[in-house]
ChimeraX commands (.cxc) that place a marker at each C-alpha (Angstrom):
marker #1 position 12.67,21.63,-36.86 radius 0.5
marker #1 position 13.91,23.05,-39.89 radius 0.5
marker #1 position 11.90,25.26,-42.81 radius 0.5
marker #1 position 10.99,23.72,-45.93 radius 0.5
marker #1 position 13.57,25.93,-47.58 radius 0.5
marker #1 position 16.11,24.76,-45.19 radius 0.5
marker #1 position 14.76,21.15,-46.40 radius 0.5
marker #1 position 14.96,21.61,-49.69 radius 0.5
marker #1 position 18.39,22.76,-49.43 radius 0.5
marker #1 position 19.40,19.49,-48.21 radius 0.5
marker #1 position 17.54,17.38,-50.01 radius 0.5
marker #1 position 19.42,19.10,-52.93 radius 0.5
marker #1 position 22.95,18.47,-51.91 radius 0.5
marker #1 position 24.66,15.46,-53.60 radius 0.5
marker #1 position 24.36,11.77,-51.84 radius 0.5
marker #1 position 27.90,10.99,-50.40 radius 0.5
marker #1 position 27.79,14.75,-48.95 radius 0.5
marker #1 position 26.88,13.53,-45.05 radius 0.5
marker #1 position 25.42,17.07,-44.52 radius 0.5
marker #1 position 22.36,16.23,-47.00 radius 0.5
marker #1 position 21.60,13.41,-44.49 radius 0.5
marker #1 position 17.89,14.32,-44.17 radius 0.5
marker #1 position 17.25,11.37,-41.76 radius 0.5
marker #1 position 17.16,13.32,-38.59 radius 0.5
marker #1 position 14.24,15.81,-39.88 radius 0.5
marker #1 position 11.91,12.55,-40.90 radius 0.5
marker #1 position 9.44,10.76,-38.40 radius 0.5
marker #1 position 10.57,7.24,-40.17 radius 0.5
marker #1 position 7.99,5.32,-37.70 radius 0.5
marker #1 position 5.08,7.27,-40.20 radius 0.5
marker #1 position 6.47,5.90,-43.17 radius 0.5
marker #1 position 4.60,3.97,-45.82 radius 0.5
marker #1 position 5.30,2.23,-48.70 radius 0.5
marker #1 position 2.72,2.21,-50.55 radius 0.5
marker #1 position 1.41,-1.08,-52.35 radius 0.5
marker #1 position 3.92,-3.07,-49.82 radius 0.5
marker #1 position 1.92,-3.15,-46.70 radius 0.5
marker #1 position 1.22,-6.20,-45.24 radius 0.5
marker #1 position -1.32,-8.83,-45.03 radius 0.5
marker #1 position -1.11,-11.71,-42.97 radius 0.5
marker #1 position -2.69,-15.28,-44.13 radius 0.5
marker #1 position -2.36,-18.80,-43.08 radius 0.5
marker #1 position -2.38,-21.51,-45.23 radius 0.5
marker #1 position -2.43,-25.31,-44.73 radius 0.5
marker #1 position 0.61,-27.12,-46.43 radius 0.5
marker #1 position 0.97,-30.66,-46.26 radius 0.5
marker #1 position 3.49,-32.04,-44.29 radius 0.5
marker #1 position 5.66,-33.81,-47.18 radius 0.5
marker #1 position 6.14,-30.20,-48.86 radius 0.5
marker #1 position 6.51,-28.54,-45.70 radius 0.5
marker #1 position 9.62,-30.44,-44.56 radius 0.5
marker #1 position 10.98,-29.85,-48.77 radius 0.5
marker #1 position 10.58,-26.32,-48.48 radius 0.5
marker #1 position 12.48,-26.36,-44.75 radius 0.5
marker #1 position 15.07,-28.45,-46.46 radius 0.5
marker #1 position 15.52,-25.96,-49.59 radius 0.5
marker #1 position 15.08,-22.83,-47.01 radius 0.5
marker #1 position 18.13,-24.11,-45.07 radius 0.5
marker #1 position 19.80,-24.94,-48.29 radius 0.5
marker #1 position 19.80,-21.15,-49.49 radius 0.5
marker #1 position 20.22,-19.86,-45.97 radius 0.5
marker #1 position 16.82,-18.23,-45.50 radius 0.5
marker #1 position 13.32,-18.94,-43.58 radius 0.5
marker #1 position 10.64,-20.68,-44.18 radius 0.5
marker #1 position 8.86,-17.83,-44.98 radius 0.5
marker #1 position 11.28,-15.82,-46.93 radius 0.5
marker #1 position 11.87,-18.65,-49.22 radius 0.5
marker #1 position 7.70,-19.25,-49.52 radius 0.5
marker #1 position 7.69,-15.66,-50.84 radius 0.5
marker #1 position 10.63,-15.63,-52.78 radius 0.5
marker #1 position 9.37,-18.65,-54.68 radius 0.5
marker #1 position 6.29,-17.34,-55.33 radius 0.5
marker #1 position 7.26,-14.07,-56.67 radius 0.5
marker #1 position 9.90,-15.60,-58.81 radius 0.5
marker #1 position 6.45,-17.81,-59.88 radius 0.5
marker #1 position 4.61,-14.55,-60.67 radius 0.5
marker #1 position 7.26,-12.60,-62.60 radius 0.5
marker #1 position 8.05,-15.48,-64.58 radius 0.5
marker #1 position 4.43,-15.68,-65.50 radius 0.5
marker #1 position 3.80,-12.03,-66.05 radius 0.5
marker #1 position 7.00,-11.85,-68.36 radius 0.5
marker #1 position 5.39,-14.72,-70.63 radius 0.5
marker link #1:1,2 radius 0.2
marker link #1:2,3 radius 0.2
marker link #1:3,4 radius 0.2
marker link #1:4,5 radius 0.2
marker link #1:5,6 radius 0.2
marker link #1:6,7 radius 0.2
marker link #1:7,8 radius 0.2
marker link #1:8,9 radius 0.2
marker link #1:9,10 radius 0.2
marker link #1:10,11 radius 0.2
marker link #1:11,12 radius 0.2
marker link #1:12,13 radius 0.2
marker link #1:13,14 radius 0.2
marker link #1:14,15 radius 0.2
marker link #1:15,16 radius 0.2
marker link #1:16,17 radius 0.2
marker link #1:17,18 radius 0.2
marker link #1:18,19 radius 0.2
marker link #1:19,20 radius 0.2
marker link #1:20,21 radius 0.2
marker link #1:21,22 radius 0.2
marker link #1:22,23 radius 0.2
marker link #1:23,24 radius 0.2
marker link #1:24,25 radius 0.2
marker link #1:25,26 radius 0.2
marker link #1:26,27 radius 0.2
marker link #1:27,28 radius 0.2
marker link #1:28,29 radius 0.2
marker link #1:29,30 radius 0.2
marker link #1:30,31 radius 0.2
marker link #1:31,32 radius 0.2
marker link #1:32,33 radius 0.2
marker link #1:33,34 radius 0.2
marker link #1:34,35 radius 0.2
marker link #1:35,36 radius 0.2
marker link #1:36,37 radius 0.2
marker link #1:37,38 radius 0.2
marker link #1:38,39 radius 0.2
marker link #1:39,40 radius 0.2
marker link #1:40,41 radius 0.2
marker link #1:41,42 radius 0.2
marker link #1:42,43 radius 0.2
marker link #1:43,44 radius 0.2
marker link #1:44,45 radius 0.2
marker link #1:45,46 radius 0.2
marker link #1:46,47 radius 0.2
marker link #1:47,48 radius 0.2
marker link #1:48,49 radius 0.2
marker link #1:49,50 radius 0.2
marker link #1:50,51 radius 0.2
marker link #1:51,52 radius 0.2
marker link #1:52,53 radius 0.2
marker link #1:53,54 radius 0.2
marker link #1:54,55 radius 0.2
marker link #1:55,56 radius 0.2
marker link #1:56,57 radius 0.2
marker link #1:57,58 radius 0.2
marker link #1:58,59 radius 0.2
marker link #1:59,60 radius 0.2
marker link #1:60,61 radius 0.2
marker link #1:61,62 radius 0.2
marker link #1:62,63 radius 0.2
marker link #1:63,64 radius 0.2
marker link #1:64,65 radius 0.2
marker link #1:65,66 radius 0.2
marker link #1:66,67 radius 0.2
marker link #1:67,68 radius 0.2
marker link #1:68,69 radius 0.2
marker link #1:69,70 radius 0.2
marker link #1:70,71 radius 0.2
marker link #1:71,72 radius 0.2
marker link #1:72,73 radius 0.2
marker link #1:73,74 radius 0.2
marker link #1:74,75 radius 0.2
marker link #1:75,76 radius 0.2
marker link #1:76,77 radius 0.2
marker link #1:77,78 radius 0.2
marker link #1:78,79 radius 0.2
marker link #1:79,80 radius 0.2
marker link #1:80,81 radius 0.2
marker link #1:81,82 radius 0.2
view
């Protein structure tokens, strides 16, 4: 434990300084993002697109399910920038 001070100290030193490492003070298994937590769904894809998005996944060198969310937020940015 250190005080706040103490903390605040640290947290002021610059970044490449390893003494301003503040990473043993935090509980990171409390840590939240907010707006990124998770929600898991399931949905039904037929078996023709299925095997195109395995074959594009592999092609980039990601999962299935990386590439499934990387395609649609690509989808939803390019919409939201239009």
């Amino acid at each position: 434990m250190i005080t706040a001070e103490e903390f605040d100290r640290l947290a002021d030193l610059p970044v490449d300084d390893p003494a301003g490492d503040l990473t043993p003070y935090l509980d990171l298994s409390k840590a939240r993002r907010p707006g990124r937590e998770v929600q898991r769904v399931n949905v039904d894809f037929p078996l023709d697109l299925l095997h195109a998005i395995d074959r594009e996944a592999q092609r980039i060198g990601v999962n299935r399910q990386a590439f499934i969310k990387l395609r649609l937020a690509d989808a939803l940015s390019t919409k939201a920038s239009s």
